[in-house]
C-alpha positions in Angstrom: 26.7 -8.8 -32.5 27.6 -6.8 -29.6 24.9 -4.1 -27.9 27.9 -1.5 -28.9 27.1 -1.9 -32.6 23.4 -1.9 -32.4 21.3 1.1 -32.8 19.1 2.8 -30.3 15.2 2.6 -31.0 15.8 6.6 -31.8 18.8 5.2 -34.2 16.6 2.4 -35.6 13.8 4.7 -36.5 15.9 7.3 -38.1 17.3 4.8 -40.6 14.3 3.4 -41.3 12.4 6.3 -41.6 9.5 6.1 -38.9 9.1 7.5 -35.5 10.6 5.9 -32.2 6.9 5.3 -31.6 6.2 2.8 -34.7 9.0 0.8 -33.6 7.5 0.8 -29.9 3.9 0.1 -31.6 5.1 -2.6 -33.3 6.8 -4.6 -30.4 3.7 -3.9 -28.3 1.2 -4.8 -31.3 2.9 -8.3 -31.7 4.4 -7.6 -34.9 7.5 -7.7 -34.4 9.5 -9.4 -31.1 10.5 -7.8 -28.4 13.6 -5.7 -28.7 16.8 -6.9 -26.7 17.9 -4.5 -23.8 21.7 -3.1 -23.6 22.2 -4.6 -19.9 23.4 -1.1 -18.9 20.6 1.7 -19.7 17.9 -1.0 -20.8 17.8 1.0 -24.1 15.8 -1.6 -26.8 18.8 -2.3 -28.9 18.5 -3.6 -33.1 21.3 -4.9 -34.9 20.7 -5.3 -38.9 18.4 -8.2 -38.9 16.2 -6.4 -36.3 15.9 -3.9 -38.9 15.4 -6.3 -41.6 12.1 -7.6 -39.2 10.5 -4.2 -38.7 10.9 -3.3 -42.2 9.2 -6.1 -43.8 6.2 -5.5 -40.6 5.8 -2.2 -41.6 5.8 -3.4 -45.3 2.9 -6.1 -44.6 1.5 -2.9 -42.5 0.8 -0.8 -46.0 -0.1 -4.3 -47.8 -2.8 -4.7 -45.0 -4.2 -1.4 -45.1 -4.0 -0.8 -49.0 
């Protein structure tokens, strides 16, 4: 997939419905791996399987805590 058609952390987080912040929390936490970087603005990039990943860590997140 090419960094065109991947989503901004911004992007990412509005379609998954968290903050830019989660996503950043994650990656730093471990729970996820660390994002790609367009090569241009070094924006964290996902693509649909990225999304997939921070989706089921935010899912084992609640299952944690609950």
């Amino acid at each position: 997939m090419s960094v065109r058609s991947c989503l901004t952390v911004r992007e990412a987080a509005a379609r998954i419905g968290v903050g830019p912040w989660t996503i950043r929390k994650l990656e730093m936490e471990g729970r996820i791996p660390p994002a790609r970087r367009d090569p241009l603005s070094r924006y964290r990039v996902y693509d649909d399987a990225d999304i997939a990943r921070i989706r089921a860590a935010i899912a084992e997140m609640g299952q944690v805590a609950g």
